[in-house]
ChimeraX commands (.cxc) that place a marker at each C-alpha (Angstrom):
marker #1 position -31.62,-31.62,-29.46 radius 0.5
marker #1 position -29.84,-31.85,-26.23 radius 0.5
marker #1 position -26.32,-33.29,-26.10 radius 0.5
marker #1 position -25.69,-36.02,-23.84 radius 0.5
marker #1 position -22.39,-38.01,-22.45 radius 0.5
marker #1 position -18.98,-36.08,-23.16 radius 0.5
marker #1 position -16.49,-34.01,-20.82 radius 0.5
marker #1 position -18.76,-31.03,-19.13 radius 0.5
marker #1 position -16.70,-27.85,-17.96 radius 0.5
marker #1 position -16.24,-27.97,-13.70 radius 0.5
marker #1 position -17.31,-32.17,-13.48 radius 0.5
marker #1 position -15.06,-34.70,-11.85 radius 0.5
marker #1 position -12.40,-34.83,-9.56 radius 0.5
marker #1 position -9.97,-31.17,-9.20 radius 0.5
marker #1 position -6.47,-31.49,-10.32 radius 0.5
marker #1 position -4.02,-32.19,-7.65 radius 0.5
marker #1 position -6.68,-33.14,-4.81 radius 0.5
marker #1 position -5.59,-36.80,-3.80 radius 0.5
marker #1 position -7.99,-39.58,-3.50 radius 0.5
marker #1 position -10.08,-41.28,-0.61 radius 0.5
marker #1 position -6.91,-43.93,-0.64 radius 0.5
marker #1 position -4.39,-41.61,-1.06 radius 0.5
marker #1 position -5.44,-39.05,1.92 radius 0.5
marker #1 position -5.72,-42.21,3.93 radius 0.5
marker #1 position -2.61,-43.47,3.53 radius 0.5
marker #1 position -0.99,-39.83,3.70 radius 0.5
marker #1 position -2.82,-39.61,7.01 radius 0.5
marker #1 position -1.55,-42.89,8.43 radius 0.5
marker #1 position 1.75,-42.17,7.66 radius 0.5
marker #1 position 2.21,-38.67,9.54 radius 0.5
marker #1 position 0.44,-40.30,12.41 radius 0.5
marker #1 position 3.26,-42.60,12.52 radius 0.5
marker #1 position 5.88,-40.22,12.00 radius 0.5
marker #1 position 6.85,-41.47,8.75 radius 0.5
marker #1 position 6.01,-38.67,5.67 radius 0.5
marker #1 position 8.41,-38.23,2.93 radius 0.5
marker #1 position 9.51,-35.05,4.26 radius 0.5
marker #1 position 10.58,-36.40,7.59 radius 0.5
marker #1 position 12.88,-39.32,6.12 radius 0.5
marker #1 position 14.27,-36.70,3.49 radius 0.5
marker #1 position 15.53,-33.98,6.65 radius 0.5
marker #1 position 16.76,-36.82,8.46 radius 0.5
marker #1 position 19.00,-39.01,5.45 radius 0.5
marker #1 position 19.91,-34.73,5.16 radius 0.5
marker #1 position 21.06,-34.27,8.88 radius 0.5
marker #1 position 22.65,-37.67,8.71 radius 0.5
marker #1 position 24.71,-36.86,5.70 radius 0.5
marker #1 position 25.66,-33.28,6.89 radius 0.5
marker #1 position 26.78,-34.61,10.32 radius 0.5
marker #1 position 28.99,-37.10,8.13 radius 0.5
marker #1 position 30.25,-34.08,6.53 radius 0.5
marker #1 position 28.92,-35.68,2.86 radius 0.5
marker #1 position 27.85,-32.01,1.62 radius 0.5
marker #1 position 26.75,-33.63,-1.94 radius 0.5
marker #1 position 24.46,-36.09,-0.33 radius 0.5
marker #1 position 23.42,-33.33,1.97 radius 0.5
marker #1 position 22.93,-31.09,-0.87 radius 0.5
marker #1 position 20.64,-33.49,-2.70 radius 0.5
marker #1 position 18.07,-34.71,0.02 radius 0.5
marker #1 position 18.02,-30.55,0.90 radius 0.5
marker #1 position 17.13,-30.12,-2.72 radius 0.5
marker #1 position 14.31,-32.86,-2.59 radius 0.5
marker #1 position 12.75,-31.80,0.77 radius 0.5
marker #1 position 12.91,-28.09,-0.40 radius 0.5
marker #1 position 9.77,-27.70,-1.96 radius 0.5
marker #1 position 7.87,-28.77,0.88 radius 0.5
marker #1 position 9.28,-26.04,2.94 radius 0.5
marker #1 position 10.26,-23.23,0.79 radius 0.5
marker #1 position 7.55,-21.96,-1.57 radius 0.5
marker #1 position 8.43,-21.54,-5.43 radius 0.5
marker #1 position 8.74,-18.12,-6.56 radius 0.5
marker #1 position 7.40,-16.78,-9.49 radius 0.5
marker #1 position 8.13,-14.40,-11.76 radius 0.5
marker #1 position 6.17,-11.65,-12.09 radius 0.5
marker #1 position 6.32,-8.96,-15.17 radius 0.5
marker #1 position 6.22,-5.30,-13.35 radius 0.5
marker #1 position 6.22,-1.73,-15.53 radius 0.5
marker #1 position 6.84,1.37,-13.93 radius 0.5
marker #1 position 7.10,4.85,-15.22 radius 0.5
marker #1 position 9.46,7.03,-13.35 radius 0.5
marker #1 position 9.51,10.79,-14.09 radius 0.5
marker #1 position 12.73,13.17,-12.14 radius 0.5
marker #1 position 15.70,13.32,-11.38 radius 0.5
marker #1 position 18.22,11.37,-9.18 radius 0.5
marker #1 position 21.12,12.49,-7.42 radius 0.5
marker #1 position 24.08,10.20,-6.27 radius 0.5
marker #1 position 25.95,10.97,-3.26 radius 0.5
marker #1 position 28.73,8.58,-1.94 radius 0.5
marker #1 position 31.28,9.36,0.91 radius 0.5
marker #1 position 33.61,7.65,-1.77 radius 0.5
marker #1 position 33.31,10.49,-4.72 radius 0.5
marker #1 position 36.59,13.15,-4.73 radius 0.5
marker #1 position 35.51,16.60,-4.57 radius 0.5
marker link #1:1,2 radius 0.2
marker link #1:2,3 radius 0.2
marker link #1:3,4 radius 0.2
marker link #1:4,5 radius 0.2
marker link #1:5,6 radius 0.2
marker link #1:6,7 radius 0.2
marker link #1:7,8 radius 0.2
marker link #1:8,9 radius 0.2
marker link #1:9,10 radius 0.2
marker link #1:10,11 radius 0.2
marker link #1:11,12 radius 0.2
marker link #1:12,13 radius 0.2
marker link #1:13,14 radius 0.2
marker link #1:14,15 radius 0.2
marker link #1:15,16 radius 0.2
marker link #1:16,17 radius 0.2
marker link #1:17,18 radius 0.2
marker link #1:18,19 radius 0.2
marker link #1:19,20 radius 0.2
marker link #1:20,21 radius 0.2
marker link #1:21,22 radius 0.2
marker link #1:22,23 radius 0.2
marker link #1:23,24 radius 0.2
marker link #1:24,25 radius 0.2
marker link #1:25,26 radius 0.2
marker link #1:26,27 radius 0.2
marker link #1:27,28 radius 0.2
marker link #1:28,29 radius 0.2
marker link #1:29,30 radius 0.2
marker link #1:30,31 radius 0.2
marker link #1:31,32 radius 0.2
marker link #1:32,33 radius 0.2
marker link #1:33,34 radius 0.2
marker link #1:34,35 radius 0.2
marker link #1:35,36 radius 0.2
marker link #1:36,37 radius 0.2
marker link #1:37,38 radius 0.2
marker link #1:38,39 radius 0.2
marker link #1:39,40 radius 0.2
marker link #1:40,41 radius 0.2
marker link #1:41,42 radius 0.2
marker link #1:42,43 radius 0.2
marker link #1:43,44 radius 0.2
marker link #1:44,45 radius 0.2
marker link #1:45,46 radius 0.2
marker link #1:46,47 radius 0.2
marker link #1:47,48 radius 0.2
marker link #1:48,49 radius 0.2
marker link #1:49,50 radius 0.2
marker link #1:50,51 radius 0.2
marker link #1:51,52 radius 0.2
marker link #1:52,53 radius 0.2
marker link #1:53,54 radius 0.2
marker link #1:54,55 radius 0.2
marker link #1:55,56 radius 0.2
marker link #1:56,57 radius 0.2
marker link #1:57,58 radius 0.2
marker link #1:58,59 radius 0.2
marker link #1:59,60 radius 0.2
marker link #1:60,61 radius 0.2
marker link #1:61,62 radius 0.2
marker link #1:62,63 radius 0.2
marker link #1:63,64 radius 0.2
marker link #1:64,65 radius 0.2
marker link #1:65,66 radius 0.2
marker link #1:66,67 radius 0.2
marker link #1:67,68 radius 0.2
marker link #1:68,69 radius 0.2
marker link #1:69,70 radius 0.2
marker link #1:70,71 radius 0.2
marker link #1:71,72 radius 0.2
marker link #1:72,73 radius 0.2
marker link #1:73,74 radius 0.2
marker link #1:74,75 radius 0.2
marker link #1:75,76 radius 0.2
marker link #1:76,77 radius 0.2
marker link #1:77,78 radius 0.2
marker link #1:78,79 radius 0.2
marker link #1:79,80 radius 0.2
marker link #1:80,81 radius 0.2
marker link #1:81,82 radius 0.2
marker link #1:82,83 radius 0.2
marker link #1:83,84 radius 0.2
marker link #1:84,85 radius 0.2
marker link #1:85,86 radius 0.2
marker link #1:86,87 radius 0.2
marker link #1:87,88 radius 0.2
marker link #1:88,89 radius 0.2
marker link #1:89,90 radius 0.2
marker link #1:90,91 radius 0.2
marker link #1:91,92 radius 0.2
marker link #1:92,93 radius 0.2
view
């Protein structure tokens, strides 16, 4: 018997890809000027050129990750075989 109906592995919509709507309004937006990032620099600017370095800091914190990538950690082994020597101008004879 075949099964029928239920959640199938690969169907529907990808995570995090935005809707007909949502790329439409996205698009209308930055071709007026107006995306979230560009209000977020600018209340930033404003409040750094009022020397508020709190409210500066916080809008810089919310427009970061639309700039600055996230790192992420990454687990690394390494086998090392020798010897090392240390030489510093600093070290008394």
């Amino acid at each position: 018997m075949a099964t029928h109906g239920g959640a199938r592995k690969g169907a529907g919509r990808k995570r995090g890809v935005a809707t007909k709507k949502t790329r439409e309004i996205a698009d209308r937006a930055a071709s007026l000027g107006v995306t979230p990032l560009e209000v977020m620099l600018k209340a930033m600017r404003a409040a750094d050129a009022e020397g508020d370095a709190k409210n500066a800091a916080f809008y810089a914190n919310l427009a970061a990750p639309y700039i600055h990538p996230k790192l992420s950690s990454v687990n690394s082994r390494t086998d090392v075989t020798g010897s090392i020597e240390i030489i510093s101008e600093f070290m008394d004879d």
